[in-house]
Each structure stands twice: as structure tokens, then as C-alpha cells.
C-alpha positions in Angstrom: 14.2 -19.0 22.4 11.5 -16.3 23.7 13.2 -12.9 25.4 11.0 -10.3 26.6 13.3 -7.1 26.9 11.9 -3.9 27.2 8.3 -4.8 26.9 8.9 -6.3 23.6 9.0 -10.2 23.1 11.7 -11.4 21.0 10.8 -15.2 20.1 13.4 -17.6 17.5 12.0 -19.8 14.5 13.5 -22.5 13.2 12.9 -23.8 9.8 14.7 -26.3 7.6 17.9 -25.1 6.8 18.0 -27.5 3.4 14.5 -26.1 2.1 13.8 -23.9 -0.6 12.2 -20.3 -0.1 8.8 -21.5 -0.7 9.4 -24.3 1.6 10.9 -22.3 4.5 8.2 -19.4 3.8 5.4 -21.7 4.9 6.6 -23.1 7.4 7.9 -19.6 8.6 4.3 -18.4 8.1 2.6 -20.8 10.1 5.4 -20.0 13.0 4.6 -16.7 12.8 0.8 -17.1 12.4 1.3 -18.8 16.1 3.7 -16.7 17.6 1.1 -13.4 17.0 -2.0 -15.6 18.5 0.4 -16.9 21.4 1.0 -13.2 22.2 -2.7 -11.7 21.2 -1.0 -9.4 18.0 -2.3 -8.6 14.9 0.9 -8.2 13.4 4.7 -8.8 14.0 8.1 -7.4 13.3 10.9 -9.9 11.8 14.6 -9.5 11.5 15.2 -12.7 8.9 19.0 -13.7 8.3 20.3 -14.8 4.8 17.6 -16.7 3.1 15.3 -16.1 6.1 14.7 -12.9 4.6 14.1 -14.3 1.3 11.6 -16.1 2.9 9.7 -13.6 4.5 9.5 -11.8 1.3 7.8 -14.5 0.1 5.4 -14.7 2.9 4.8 -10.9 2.0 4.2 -11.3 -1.2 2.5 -14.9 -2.1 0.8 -15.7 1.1 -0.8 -12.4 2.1 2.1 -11.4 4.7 1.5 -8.6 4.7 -1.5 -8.5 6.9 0.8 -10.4 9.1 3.9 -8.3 8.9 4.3 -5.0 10.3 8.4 -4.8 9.2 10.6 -6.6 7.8 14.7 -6.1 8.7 16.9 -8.2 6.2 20.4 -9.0 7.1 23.0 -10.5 5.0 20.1 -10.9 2.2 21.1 -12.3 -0.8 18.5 -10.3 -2.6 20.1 -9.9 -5.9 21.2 -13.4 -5.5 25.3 -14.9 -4.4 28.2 -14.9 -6.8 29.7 -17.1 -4.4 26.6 -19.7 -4.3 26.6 -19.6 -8.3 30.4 -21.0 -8.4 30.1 -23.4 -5.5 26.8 -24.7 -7.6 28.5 -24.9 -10.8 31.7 -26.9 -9.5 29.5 -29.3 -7.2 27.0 -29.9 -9.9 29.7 -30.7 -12.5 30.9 -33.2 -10.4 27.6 -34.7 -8.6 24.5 -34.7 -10.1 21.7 -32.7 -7.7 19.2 -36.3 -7.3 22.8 -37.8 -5.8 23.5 -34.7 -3.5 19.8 -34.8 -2.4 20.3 -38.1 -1.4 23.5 -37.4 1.1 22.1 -34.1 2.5 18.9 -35.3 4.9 16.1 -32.8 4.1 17.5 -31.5 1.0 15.2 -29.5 -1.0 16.1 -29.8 -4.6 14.7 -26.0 -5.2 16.8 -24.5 -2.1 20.5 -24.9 -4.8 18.7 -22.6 -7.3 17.0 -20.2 -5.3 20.1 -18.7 -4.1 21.5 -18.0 -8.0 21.6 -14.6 -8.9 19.7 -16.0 -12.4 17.1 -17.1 -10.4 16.8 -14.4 -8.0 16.9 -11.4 -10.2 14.7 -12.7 -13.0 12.5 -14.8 -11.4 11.8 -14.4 -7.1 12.8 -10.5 -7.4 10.1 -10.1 -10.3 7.4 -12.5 -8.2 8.0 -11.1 -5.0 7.7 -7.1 -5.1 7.8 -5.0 -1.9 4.1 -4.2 -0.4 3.4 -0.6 0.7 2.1 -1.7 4.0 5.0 -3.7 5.4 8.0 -1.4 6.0 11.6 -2.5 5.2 15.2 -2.4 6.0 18.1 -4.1 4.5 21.2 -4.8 6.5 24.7 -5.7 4.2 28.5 -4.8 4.3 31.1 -5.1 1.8 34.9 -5.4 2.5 36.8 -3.8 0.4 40.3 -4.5 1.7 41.7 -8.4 2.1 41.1 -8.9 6.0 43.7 -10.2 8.0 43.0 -12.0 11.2 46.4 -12.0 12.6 46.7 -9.3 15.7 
């Protein structure tokens, strides 16, 4: 997908959607290494979803990003890691072992289940992966605090 509106071009990545940060950070990099010499920039803005912003912070921080990236806009971030991931890990892992889950799930990158643990997260990739002066960033998250009720 490549928009231009405004003047500025707006261009989708794809990476795999079963890899682990690392995994999807280099192959993110290398999209975006192309997508600035497509368009003649030094540098680009990104807007990364979920663990695409997980794995643009890694780009900024391991693989020199940030000579590449201007800004970085998280949304829906699981920076500090998901409770939610954690219990559907623990009651799928009790049940299956991960070499038997990688083996139904095409692509499955046996990393990806525990980078999204809040262990893993908040005492490893958050203390490996620090935010660098010259990339600006923004973080986009809601909460509900009431149960919501679809029902008009």
C-alpha cells in the first residue's frame, strides 16, 4: 500500500506476523532501508502497531535506527509487556508443548511467545532497548475502565 496525501508518502510493511522482535526488526529494517532510498530520504517517520512498535524499538536501538528513524508513534504497544499474552501462554503451554505448537503454526518463531511476557519485556527488551535522544517518540494506548456493552 503506498498513499501520497498531502505531500507526504504513506507506504505499508509487511513482516511475519509469527516472528519474534528480532526477527520482524530486520526484516522491518531492510523495508525501511528501501522505502527511504525508493523516495531519496535520509530518514523516515513510523507509526508501528502492537509488536510493530516493539520492533522498531529494536531497530532503534540494536541496529543503529536511529540514523534511520526520524519518529517513532507506538500504538497499542505492549511495552511493559501483556497480562493477557502471559495467561493465554501459560494455559496453551501447559497443554502443548511450544516445539508441537511451532509445528501447527507455519512460520512460527519460537522467540515471538516470550517476547510479548511482561517478564520478558520489562527485565530483559525494556533494559536492551532504551529510547535514543535523536529519534522522537509517541505512545498511543487506552484503557476501559467500565465493562463495554455492544448492544445499542
Amino acid at each position: 500500500l503506498d498513499v501520497e496525501l498531502s505531500g507526504v508518502k504513506i507506504t505499508q510493511t509487511t513482516v511475519n506476523k509469527w516472528g519474534s522482535i528480532h526477527t520482524r526488526g530486520s526484516d522491518l529494517n531492510n523495508q525501511l532501508l528501501e522505502i527511504a532510498n525508493d523516495y531519496g530520504v535520509d530518514k523516515v517517520n513510523v507509526i508501528g502497531h502492537s509488536m510493530g512498535g516493539l520492533a522498531a524499538r529494536y531497530i532503534i536501538s540494536q541496529l543503529q535506527g536511529n540514523n534511520l528513524i526520524a519518529s517513532l508513534t507506538t500504538i497499542a504497544t505492549p511495552h511493559r509487556g501483556s497480562y493477557v499474552h502471559d495467561m493465554v501462554k501459560d494455559a496453551v503451554f501447559d497443554k502443548f508443548p511450544i516445539d508441537y505448537m511451532a509445528g501447527k503454526i507455519p512460520n512460527l518463531d519460537v522467540d515471538a511467545w516470550n517476547n510479548l511476557t511482561r517478564d520478558y519485556l520489562n527485565n530483559t527488551f525494556n533494559i536492551e532497548n532504551v529510547n535514543h535522544e535523536d529519534v522522537i517518540y509517541l505512545s498511543i494506548a487506552g484503557a476501559i475502565e467500565n465493562e463495554v456493552n455492544s448492544t445499542p
